[in-house]
GUZABA-461398 format. One record per atom (N, C-alpha, C): x, y, z. Coordinates in steps of 0.05 Angstrom, whole numbers, padded with zeros to 5 digits, always signed. Each point is the difference from the previous one (the first is absolute). Example, Ala and Ser with C-alpha at 12.3 -4.5 7.8 and 13.67 -1.06 7.14 Angstrom:
BEGIN
+00264-00114+00156 -00018+00024+00000 +00018+00024+00000 -00007+00021-00014 +00016+00024+00001 -00015+00022+00014 
***
This chain:
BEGIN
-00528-01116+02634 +00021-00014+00015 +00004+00014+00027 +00011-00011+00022 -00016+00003+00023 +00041+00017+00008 +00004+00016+00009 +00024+00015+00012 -00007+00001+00026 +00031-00008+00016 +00006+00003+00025 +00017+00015+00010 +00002+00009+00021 +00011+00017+00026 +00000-00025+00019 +00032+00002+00006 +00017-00004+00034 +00022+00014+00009 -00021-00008+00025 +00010+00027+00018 +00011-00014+00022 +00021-00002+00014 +00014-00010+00024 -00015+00032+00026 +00006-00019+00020 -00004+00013+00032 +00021-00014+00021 +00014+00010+00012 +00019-00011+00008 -00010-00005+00029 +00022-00018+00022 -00016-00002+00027 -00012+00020+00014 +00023+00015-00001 -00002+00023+00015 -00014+00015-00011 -00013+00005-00015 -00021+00016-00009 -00030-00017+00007 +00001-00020-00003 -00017-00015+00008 -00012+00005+00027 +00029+00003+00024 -00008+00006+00019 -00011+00031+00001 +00005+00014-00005 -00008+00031-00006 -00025+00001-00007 -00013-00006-00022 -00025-00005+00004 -00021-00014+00021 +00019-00021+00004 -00020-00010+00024 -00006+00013+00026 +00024+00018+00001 -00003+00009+00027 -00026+00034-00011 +00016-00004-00030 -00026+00027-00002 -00019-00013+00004 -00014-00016-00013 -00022-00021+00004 -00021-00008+00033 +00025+00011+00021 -00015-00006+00020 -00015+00031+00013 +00015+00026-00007 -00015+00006+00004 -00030+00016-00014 +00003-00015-00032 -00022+00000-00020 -00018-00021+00015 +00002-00017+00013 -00027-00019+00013 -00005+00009+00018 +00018+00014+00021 -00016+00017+00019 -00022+00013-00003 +00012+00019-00031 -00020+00024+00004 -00025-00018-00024 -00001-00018-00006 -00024-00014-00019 -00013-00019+00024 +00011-00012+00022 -00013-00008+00023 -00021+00026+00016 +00017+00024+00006 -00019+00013+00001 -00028+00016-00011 +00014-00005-00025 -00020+00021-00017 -00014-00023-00005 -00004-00026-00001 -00021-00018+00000 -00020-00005+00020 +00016+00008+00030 -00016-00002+00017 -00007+00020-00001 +00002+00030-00008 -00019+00027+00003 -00020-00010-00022 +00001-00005-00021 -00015-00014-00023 -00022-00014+00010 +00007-00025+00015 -00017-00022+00013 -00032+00027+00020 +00014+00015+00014 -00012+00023+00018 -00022+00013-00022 +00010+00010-00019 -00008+00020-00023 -00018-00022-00013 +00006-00019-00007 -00030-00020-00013 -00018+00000+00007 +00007-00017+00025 -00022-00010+00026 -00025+00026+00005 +00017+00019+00003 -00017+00025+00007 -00014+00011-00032 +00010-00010-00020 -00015+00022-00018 -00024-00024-00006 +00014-00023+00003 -00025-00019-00014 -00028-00009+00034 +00008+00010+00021 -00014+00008+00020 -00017+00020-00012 +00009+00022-00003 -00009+00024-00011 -00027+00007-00016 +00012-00016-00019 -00017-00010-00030 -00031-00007-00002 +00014-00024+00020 -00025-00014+00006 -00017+00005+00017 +00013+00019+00017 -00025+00019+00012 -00012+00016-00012 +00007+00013-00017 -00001+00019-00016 -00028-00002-00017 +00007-00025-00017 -00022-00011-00011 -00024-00007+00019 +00004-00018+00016 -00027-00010+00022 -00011+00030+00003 +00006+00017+00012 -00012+00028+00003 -00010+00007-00023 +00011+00008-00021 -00011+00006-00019 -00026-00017-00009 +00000-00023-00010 -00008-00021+00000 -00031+00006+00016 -00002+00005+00029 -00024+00003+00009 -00012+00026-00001 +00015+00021-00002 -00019+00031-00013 -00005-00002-00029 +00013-00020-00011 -00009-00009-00032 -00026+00006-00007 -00006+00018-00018 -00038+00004-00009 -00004-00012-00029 -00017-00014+00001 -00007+00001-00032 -00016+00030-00010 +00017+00003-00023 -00010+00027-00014 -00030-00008-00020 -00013+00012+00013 -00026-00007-00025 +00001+00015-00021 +00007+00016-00013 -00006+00015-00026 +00032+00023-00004 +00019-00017-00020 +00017+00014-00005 +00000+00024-00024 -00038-00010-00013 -00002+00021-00021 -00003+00034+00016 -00007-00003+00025 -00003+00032+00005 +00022-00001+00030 +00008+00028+00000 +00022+00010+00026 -00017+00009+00017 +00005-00017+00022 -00017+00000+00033 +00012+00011+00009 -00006+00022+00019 +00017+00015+00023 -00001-00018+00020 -00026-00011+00000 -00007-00027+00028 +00034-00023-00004 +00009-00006-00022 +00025-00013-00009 +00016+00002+00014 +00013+00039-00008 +00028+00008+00003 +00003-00009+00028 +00032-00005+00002 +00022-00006+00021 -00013-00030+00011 -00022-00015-00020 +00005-00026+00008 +00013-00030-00017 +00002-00020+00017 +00018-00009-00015 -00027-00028-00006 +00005+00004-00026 -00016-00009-00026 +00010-00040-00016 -00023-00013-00007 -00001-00013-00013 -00014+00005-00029 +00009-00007-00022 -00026+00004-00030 +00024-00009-00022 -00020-00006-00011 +00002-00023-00028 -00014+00024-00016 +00017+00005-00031 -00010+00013-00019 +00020-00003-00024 -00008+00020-00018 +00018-00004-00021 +00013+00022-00006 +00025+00004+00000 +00017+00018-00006 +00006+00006-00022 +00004+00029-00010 -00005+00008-00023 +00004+00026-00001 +00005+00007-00035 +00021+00022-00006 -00014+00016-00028 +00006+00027-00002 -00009+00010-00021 +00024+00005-00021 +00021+00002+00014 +00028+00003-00016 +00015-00018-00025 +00008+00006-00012 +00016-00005-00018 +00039-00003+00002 +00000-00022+00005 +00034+00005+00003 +00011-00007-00023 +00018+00004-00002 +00023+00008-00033 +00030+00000+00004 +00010-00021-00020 +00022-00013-00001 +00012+00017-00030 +00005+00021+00000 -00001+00012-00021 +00031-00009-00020 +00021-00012+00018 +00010-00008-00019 +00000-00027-00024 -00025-00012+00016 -00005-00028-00016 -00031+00003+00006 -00008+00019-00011 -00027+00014-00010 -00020-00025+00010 +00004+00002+00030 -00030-00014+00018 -00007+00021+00012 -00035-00005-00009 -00021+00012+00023 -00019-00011+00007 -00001+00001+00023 -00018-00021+00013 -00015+00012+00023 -00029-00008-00002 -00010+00008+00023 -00005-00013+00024 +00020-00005+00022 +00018-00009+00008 +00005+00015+00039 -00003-00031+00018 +00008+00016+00027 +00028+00013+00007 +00017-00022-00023 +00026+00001+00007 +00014-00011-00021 +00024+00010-00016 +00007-00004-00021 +00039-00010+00004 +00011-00028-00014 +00026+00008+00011 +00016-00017-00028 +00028+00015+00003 +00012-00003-00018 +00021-00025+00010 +00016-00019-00015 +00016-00011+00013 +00032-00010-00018 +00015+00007+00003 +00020-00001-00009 +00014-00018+00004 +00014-00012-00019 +00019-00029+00001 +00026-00001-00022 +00024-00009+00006 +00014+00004-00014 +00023-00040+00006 +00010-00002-00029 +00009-00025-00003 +00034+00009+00005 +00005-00009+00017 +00026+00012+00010 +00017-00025+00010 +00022-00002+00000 +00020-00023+00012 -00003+00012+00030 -00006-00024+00021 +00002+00002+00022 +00016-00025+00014 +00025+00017+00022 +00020-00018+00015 -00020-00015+00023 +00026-00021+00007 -00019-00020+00021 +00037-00013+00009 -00006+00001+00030 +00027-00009+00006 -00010-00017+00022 +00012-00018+00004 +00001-00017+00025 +00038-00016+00007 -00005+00007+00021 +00024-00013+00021 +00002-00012+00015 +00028-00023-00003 +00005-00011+00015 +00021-00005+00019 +00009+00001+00028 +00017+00009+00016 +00009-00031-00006 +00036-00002+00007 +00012-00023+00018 +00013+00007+00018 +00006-00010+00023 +00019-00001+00025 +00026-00011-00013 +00018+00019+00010 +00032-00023-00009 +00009-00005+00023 +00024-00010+00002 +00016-00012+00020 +00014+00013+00009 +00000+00017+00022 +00011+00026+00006 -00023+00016+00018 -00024-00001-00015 -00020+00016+00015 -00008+00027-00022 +00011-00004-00032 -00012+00023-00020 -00017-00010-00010 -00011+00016-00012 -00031-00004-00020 +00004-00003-00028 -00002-00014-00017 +00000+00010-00029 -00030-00007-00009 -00013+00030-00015 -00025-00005-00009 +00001+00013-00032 -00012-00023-00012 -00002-00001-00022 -00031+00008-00012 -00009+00025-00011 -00020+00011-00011 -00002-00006-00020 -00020-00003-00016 -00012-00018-00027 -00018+00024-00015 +00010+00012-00019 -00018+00016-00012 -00012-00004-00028 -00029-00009+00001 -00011-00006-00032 -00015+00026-00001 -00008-00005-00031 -00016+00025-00007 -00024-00010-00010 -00028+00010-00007 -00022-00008-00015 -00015+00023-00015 -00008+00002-00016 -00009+00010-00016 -00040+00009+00019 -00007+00013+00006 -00032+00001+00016 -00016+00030-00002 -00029-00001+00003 +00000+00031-00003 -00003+00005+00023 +00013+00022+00003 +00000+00023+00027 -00025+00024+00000 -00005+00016+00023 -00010+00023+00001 +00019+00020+00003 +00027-00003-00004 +00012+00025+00004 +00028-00015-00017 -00003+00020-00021 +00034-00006-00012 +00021-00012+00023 +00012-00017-00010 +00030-00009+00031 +00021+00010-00020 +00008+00030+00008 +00021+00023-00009 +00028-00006+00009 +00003-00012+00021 +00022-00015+00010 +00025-00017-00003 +00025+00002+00000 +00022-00010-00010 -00008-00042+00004 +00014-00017-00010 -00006-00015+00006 +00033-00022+00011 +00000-00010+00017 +00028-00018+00010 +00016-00006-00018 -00014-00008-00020 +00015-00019-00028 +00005+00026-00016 +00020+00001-00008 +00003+00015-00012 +00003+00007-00038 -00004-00025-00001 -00009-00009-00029 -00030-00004-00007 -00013+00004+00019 -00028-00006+00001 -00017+00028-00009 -00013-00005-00024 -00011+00015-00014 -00023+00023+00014 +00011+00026-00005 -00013+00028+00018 -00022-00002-00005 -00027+00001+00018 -00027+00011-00013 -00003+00031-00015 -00023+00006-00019 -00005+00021-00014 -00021-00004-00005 -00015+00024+00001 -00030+00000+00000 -00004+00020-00022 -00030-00007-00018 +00000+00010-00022 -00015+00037+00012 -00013-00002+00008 -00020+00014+00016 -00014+00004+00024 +00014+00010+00022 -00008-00003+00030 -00033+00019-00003 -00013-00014+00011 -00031+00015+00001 -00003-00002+00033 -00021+00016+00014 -00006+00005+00019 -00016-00012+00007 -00007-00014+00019 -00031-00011+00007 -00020+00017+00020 -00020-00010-00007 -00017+00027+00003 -00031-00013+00019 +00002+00015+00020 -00025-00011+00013 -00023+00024+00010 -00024-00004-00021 -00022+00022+00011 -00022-00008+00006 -00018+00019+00024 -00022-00012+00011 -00017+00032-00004 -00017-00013+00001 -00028+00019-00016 +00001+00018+00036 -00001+00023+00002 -00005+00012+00018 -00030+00001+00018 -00019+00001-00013 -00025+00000+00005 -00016-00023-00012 +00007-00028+00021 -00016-00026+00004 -00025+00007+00016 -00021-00006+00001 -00031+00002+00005 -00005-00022+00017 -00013-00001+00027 -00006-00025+00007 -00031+00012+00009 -00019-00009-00023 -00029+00020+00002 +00007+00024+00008 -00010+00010+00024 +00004+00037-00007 +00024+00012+00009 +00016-00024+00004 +00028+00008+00026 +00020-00005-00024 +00022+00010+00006 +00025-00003-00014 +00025-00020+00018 +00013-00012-00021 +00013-00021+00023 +00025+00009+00004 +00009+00019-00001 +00026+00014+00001 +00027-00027+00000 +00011+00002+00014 +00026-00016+00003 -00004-00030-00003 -00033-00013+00002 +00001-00023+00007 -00005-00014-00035 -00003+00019-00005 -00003+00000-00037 +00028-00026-00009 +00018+00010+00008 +00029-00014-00008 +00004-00026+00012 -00024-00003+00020 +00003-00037+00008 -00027-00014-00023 -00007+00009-00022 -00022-00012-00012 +00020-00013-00021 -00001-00026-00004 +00009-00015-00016 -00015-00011-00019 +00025-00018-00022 -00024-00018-00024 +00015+00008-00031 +00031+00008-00005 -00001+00010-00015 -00001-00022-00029 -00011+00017-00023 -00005-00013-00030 +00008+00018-00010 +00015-00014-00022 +00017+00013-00035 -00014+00022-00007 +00023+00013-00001 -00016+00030-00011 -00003+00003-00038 -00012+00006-00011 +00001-00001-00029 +00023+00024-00013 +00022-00004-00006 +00014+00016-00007 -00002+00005-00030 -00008+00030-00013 -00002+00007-00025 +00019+00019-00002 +00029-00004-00011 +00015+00019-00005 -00003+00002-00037 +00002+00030+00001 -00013+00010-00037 +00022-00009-00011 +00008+00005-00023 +00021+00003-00022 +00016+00012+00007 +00003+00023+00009 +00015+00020-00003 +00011-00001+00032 -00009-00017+00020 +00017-00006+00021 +00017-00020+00001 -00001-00021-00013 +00013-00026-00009 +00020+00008-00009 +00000+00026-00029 +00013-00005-00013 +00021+00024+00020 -00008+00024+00008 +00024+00012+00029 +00019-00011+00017 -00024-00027+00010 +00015-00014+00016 +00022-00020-00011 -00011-00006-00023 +00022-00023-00018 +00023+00015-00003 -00006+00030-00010 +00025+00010-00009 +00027+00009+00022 -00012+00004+00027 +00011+00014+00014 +00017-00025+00011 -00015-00027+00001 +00024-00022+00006 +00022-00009-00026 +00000+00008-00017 +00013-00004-00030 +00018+00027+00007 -00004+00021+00014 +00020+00016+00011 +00015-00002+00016 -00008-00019+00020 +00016-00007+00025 +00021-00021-00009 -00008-00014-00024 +00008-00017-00011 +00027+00016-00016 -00006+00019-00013 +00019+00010-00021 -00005-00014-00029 -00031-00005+00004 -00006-00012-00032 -00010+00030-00014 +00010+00002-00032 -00022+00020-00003 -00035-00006-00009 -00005+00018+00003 -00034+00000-00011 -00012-00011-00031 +00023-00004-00013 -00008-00009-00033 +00008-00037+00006 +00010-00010+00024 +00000-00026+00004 -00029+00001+00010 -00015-00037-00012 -00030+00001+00003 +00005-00031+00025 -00004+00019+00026 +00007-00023+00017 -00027+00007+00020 -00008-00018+00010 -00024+00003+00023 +00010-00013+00031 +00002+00023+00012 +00009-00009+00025 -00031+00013+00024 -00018-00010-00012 -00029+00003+00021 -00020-00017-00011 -00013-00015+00022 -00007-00016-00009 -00038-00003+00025 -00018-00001-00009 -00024+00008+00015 -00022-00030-00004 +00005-00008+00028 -00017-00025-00004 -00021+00008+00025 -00030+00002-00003 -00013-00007+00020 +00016+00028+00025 -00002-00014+00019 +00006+00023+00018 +00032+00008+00004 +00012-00007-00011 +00026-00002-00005 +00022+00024-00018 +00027+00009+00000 +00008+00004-00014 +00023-00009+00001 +00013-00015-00020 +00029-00003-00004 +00018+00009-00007 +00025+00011-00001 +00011+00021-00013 +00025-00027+00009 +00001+00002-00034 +00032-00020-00008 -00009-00005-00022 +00025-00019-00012 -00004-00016-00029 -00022-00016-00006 +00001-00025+00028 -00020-00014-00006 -00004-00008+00023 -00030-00008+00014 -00012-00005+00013 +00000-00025+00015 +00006-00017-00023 +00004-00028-00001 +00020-00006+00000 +00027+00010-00004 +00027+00000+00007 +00014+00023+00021 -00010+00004+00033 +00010+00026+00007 +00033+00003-00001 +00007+00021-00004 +00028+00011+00005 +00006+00014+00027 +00027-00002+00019 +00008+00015+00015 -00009+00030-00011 -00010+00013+00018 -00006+00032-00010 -00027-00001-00007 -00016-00013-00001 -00031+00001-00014 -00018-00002+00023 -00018+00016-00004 -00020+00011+00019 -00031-00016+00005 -00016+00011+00010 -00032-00015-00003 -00007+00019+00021 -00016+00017-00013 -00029+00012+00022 -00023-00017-00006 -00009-00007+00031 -00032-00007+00004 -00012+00021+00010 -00029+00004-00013 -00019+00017+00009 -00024-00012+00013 -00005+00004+00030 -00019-00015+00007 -00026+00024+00011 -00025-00005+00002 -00015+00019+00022 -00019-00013+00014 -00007+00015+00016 -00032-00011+00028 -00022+00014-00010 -00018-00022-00010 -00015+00010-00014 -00019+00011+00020 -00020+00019-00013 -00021+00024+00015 -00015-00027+00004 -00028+00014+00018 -00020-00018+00017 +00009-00021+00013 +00021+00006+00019 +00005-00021+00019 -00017-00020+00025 -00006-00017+00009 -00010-00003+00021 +00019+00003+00029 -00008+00005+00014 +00018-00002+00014 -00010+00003+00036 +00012-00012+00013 -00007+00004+00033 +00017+00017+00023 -00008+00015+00007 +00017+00023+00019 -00003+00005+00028 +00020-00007+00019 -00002+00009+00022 +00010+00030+00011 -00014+00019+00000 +00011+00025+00010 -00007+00022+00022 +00012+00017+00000 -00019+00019+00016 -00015+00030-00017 -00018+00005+00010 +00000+00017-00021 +00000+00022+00000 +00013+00020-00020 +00016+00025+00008 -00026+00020-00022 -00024+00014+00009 -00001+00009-00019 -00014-00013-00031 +00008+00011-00020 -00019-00011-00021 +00025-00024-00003 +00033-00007+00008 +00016-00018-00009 -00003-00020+00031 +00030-00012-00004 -00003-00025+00015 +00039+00004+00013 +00002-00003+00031 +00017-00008+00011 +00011-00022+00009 +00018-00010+00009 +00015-00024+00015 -00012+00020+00035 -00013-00028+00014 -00006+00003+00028 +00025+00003+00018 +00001+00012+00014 +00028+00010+00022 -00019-00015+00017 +00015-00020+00015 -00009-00009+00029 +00012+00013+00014 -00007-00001+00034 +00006+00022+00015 +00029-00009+00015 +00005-00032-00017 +00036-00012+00006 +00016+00015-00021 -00019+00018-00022 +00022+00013-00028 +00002-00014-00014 -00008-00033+00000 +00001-00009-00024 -00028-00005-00019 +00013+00013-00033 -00022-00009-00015 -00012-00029-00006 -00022+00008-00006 -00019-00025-00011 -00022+00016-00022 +00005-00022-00019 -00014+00006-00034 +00004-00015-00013 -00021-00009-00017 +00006-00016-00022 -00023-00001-00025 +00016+00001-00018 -00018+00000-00038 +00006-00030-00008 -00019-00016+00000 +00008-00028-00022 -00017+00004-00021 -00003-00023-00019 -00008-00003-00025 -00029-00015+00007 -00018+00010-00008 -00017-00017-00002 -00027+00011+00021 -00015-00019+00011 -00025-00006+00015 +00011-00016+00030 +00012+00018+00013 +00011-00011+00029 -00025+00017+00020 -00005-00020+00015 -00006+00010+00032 +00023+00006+00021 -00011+00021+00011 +00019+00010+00021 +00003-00027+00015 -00011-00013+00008 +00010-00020+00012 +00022-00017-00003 +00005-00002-00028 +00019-00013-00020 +00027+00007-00003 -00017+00035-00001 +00019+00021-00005 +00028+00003+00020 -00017+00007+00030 +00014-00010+00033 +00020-00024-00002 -00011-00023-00009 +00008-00029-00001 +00029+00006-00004 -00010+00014-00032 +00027+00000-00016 +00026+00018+00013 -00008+00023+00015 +00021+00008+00010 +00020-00002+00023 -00020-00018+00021 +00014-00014+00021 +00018-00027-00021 -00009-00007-00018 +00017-00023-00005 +00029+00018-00019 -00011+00021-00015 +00028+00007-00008 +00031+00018+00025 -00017+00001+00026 +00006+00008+00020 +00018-00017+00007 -00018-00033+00003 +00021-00019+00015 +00020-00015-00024 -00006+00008-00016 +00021-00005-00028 +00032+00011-00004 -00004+00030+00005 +00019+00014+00004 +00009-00003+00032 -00014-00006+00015 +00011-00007+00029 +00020-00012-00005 -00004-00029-00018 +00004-00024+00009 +00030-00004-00025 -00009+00026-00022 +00031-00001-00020 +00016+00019+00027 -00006+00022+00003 +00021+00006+00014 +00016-00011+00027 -00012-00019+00012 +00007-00015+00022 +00020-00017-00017 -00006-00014-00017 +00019-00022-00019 +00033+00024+00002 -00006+00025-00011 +00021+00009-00014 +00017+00009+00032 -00019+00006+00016 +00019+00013+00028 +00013-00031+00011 -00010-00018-00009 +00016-00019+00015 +00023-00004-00018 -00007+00003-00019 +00025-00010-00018 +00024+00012+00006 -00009+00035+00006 +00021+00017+00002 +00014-00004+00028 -00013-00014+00023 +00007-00001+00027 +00014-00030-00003 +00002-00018-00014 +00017-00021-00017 +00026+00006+00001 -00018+00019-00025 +00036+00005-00015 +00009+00017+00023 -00001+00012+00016 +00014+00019+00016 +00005-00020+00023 -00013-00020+00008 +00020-00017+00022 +00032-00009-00013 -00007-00009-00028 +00028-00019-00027 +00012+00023+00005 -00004+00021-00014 +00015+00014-00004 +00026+00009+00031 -00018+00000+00023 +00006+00001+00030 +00030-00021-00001 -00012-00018-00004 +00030-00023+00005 +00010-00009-00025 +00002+00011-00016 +00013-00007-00026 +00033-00005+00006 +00006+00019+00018 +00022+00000-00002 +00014-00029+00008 -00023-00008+00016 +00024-00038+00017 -00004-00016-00025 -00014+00000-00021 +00000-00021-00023 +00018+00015-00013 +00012+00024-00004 +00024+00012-00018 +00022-00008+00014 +00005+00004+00022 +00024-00007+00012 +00007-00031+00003 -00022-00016-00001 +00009-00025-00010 +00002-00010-00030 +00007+00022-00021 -00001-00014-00029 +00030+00003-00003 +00014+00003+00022 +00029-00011-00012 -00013-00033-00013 -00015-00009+00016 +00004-00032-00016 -00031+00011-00006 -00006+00002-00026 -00031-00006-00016 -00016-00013+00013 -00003-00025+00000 -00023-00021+00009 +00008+00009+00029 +00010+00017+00019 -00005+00001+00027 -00022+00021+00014 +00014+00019-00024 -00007+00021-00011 -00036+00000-00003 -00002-00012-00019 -00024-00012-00004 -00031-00012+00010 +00012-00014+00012 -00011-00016+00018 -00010+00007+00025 +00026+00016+00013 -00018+00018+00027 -00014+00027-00014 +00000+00005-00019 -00012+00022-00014 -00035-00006-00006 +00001-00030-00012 -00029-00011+00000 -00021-00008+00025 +00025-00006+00029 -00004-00002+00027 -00011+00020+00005 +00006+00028+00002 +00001+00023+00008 -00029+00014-00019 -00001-00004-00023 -00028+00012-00013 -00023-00021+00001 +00004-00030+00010 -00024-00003+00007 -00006+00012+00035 +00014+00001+00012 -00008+00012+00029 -00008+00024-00002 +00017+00019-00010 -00012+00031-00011 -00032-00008-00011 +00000-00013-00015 -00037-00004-00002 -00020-00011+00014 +00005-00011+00020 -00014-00005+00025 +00004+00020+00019 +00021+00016+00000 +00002+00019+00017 -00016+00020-00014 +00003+00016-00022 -00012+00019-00018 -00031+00001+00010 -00012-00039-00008 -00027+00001+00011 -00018-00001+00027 +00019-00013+00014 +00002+00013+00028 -00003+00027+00009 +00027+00016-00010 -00007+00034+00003 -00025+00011-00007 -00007-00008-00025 -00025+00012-00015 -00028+00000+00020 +00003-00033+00006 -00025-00004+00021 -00004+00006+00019 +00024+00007+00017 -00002+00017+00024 +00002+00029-00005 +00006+00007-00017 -00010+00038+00003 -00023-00001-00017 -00015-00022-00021 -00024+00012-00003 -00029-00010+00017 +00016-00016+00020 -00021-00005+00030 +00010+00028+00009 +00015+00007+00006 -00002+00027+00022 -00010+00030-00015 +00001-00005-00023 -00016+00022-00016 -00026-00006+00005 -00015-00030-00013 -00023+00000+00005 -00009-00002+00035 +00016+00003+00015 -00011-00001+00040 -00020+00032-00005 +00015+00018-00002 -00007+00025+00000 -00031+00003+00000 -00005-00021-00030 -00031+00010-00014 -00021-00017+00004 +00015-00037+00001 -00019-00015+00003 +00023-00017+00019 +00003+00001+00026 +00006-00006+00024 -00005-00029-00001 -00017-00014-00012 -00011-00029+00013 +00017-00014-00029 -00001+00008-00021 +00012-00011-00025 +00030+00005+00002 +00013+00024+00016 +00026+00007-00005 +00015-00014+00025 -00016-00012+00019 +00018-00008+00026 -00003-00039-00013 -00016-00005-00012 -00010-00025-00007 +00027-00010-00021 -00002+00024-00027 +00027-00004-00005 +00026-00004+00013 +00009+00020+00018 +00025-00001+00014 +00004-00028+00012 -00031-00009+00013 +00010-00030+00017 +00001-00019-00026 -00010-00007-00025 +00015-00010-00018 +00024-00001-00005 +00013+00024+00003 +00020+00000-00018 +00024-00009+00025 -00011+00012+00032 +00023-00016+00015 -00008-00032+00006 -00022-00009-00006 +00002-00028-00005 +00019-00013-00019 -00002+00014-00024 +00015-00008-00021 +00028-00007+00009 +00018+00029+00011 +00021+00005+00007 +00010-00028+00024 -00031-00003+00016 +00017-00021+00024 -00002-00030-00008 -00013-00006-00028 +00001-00019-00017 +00016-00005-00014 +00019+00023-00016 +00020-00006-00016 +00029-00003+00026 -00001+00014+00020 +00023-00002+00021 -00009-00032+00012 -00024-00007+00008 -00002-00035+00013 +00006-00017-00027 -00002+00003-00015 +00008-00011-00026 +00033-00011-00006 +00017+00030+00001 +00017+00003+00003 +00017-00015+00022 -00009-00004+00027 +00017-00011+00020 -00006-00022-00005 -00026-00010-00016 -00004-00031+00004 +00016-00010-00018 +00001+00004-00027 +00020-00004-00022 +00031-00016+00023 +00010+00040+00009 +00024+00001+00015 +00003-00028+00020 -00025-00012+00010 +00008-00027+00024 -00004-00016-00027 -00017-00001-00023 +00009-00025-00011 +00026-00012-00013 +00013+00032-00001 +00028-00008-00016 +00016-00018+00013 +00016-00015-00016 +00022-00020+00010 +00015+00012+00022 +00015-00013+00022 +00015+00007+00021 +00033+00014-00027 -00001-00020-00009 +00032+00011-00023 -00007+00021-00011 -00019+00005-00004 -00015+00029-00025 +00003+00022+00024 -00021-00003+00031 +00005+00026+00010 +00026+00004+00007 +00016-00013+00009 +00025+00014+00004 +00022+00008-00018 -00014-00018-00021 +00023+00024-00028 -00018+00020+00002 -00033+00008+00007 -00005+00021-00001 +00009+00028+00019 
***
């Protein structure tokens, strides 16, 4: 059953915020435009970064023996990665010969979920009404936390376990070792978990303690399917408080494709002489060619999320800028309102406006013919939406402009 919270805001508080509000868009107008600066240039950066790299690129012919002719260059090769080690899950008796071994913990816990909804009253206060349900879901981390409702049933967990993540120290890529790049090798499959008798039955007991059951009650609270362990009643019915480790690993003889430099009998990330790295491990039988492809595109990927998010933030920091003339008109709600909806669609033509003219004058700097090309777009735009504007203004009725 779903419990609520209302909460009143009165005008004058209303206004108090807003006026805090303006100068919270200030400083998110600016820190979007330092943002817009800080992109432009890293994803400039990047992509230089790579192209350079990219053309001192060598194919490595023979990763089974360590070339001195190699060291300090920056390397292409396809091989198979591989491990002599043994990693060990010793509390749920896995061993596996194994790149990388990981534990994963889950727990069936009541988790809150609130959503709100504001009204304007007649006066110019707020009353917002918050909606809080609960659901039953598994988590990775117990939710230890009080909950709004206060009749709403506490989580308890039978057994908090740790999760556990290990990587074989000494991966092999033929006669080189892959040091750090070991932990980008993916692929993981179910680990076979064999816990004996006499761990089952520790573990059973020690939750029958947490419990306050004694030991002459014949109750099974562990339960071992496949790569799995359950710890509760039943598996098929979970309870708040009941647990589930998955055990997964990356299995040995990997294939795999590497762009690096090379340090020695191991393998580095290339320093271009802008400071930014370039490197990359995928799965499989890639050509450097492919390899390159792939990292200018995850380049203009992240360009192109973080441009989305800086505009958003240079948005919300125009709204937030004039919030206050849609507050000061909610003595009457719908007046309130209405220039409020006026006001945030202009803020988003303005927002995108801003955006386009500081990331033409970022890009003038580097690529001069693309960054001035932008700017005259974007004041086209601007003397399009203003001829727009006056033309509207002569079509209006003679009675309309002068009530205007």
């Amino acid at each position: 059953m779903a419990y609520q919270e209302v909460t009143k805001t009165s005008y004058g508080q209303n206004i108090g915020n807003s006026f805090k509000g303006i100068f919270t868009g200030i400083l998110l107008v600016i820190a979007g435009t330092i943002a817009i600066f800080w992109n432009e240039n890293r994803a400039i950066k990047t992509y230089k970064a790579i192209n350079r790299t990219q053309d001192v690129c060598v194919e490595m012919p023979d990763i089974n023996t360590v070339s001195a002719d190699m060291n300090g260059k920056v390397v292409h090769a396809t091989g198979i990665a591989t491990t002599t080690e043994t990693l060990t899950d010793s509390d749920f008796g896995v061993n596996v010969n194994a790149i990388a071994l990981e534990r994963k913990v889950e727990y069936y816990q009541w988790v809150e979920h609130s959503k709100s909804e504001s009204k304007d009253k007649l006066g110019g206060g707020t009353e917002t009404t918050t909606t809080y349900t609960y659901t039953k879901e598994w988590v990775s981390r117990p939710e230890t936390g009080s909950f709004k409702d206060p009749n709403q049933e506490t989580n308890t967990i039978l057994l908090e376990i740790p999760e556990q993540d290990q990587l074989a120290e000494n991966v092999t890529f033929g006669a080189y070792n892959l040091g750090k790049f070991a932990g980008s090798i993916s692929g993981n499959e179910p680990a076979e978990i064999a816990m004996d008798s006499a761990s089952l039955v520790s573990l059973n007991g020690l939750i029958k303690q947490r419990l306050g059951l004694p030991d002459t009650i014949n109750a099974n609270y562990v339960t071992v399917n496949g790569n799995t362990v359950y710890i509760g009643a039943s598996p098929a019915m979970p309870a708040i408080g009941d647990a589930r480790v998955t055990i997964t690993y990356v299995p040995n003889n990997q294939e795999i494709s590497l762009i690096a430099e090379v340090n020695g009998n191991t393998f580095a990330s290339h320093v271009d002489k802008n400071g930014k790295e370039v490197s990359s491990l995928v799965m499989g039988n890639k050509t450097a060619d492919q390899m390159f492809e792939s990292l200018k595109e995850s380049n203009k990927m992240w360009t192109w999320i973080l441009r989305i998010i800086i505009l958003l933030v240079i948005i919300g920091g125009f709204k937030s800028m004039v919030s206050i003339v849609p507050t000061l008109l909610k003595v009457l709600p719908f007046l309130g309102k209405g220039v409020g909806s006026i006001l945030g669609f202009v803020c988003t033509i303005l927002g995108f406006i801003w955006t386009l003219i500081f990331t033409a004058i970022a890009w003038i700097a580097v690529r001069p013919v693309l960054g001035i090309s932008l700017l005259v777009v974007v004041v086209g735009l601007i003397v399009w939406l203003t001829m727009r504007s006056k033309k509207a203004e002569k079509e209006m009725p003679v009675e309309q402009q002068t009530e205007a």
